[in-house]
C-alpha positions in Angstrom: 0.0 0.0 0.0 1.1 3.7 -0.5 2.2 5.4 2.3 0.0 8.2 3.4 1.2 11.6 4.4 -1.6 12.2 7.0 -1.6 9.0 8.7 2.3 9.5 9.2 1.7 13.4 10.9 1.4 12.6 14.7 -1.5 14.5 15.3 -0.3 14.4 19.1 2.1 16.8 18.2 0.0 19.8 16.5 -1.5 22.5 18.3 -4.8 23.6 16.3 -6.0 25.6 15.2 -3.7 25.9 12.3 -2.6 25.6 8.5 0.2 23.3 7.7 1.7 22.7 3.7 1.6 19.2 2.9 3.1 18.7 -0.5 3.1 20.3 -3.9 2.8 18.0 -7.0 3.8 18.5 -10.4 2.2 17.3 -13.2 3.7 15.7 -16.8 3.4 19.1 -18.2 4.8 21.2 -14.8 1.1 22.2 -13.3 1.8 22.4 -9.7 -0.8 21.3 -7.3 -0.6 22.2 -3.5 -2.4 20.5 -0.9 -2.7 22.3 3.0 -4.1 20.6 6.0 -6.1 23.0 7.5 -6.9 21.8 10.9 -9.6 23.8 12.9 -10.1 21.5 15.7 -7.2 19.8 18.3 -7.2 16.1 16.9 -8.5 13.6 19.1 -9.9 16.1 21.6 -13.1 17.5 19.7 -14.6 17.6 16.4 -16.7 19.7 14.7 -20.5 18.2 14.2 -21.6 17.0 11.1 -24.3 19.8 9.9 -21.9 22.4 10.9 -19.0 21.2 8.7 -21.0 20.6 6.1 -22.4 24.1 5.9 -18.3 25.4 6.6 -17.3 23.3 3.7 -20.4 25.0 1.3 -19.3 28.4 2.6 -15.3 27.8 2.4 -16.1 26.7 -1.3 -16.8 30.0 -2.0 -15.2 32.4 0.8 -11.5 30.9 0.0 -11.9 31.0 -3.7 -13.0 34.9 -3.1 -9.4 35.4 -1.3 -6.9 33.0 -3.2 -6.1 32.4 -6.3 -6.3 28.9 -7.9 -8.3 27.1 -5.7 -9.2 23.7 -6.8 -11.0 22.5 -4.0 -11.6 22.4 -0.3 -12.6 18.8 1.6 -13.2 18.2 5.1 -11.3 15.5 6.5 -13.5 12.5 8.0 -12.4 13.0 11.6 -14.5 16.2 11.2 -11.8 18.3 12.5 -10.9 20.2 9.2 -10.2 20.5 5.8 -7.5 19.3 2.6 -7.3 23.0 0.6 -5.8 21.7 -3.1 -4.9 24.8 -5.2 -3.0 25.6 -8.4 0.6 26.5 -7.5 1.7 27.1 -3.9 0.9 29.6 -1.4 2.7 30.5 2.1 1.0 28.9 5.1 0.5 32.6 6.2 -1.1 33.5 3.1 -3.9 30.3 3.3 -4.3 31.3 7.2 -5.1 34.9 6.2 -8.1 33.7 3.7 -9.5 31.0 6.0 -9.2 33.9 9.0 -10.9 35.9 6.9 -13.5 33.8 5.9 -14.4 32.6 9.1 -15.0 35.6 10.1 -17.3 36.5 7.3 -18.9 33.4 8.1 -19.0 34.1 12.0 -20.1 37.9 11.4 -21.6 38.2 8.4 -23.3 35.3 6.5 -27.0 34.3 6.1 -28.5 31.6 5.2 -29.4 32.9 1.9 -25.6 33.3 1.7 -25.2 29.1 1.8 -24.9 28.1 -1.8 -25.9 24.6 -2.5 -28.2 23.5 0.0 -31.2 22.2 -1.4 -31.9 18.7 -2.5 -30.9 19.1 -6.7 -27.3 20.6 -5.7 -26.3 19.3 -2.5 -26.2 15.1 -1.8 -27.4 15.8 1.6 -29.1 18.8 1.7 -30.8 18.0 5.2 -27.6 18.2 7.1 -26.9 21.8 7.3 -26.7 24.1 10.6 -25.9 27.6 10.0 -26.0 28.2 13.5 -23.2 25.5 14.2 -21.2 27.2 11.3 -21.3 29.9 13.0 -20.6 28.7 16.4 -17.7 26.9 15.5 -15.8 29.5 13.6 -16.7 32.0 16.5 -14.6 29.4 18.4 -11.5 28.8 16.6 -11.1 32.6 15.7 -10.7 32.8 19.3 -8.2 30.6 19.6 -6.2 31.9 16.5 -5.4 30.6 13.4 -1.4 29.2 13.3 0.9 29.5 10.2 2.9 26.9 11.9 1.1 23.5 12.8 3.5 22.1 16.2 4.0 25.9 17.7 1.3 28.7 18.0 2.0 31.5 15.3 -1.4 33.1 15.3 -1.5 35.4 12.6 
């Protein structure tokens, strides 16, 4: 089997909230791809519910693409404590923790539920599990803890 990277980080070691680079691949014809874990929950000690995420991840979609370039996509992870960002060519740590600062906040502050793009049964595959009110919650949360550039020390940006 092929090793991993994420199942070799010991997620003992990281102090979340936080965005760590996790590669950069390069394609036949030189496309670079980069792929950041950002982590908004400590591993192991809590995760973010399921309706909440979900409705993070519809937002993020949008909020990070609206703040860096190249953005391919934006998954959340299974453990439900955060998310793979994959964009086109690579971007400092400091620059992805600036856009998901900033679009928590939005998210915190600002959105509505009008705002939520994809949540009814034709473009989402499970439109019922949505909680704006968790989104919210949650990102109200890790702002106050501070987003890290640096995944095993604290360099809230």
């Amino acid at each position: 089997m092929a090793e991993v990277e994420s199942f070799t980080l010991d997620h003992t070691k990281v102090k979340a909230p936080y965005v760590r680079f996790i590669t950069v691949e390069e394609g036949k014809n030189g496309d670079k791809i980069a792929n950041y874990d950002l982590r908004l929950v400590q591993p192991n000690e809590n995760a973010i519910p399921s309706a909440g995420l979900h409705t993070i991840e519809h937002l993020l979609a949008d909020l990070l693409r609206d703040r860096l370039d190249g953005v391919i996509d934006c998954s959340p992870f299974g453990c439900r404590t955060g998310f793979h960002l994959i964009t086109w060519g690579e971007h400092t740590t400091t620059e992805v923790a600036k856009a998901l600062k900033e679009s928590l906040h939005e998210i915190a502050e600002n959105i509505e539920w009008d705002d939520v793009q994809g949540t009814d049964i034709k473009s989402c595959g499970n439109y019922r599990d949505h909680s704006l009110f968790s989104a919210k919650e949650w990102s109200k949360k890790i702002l106050a803890e501070g987003i890290s550039d640096e995944p095993f020390e604290r360099h809230v940006i």
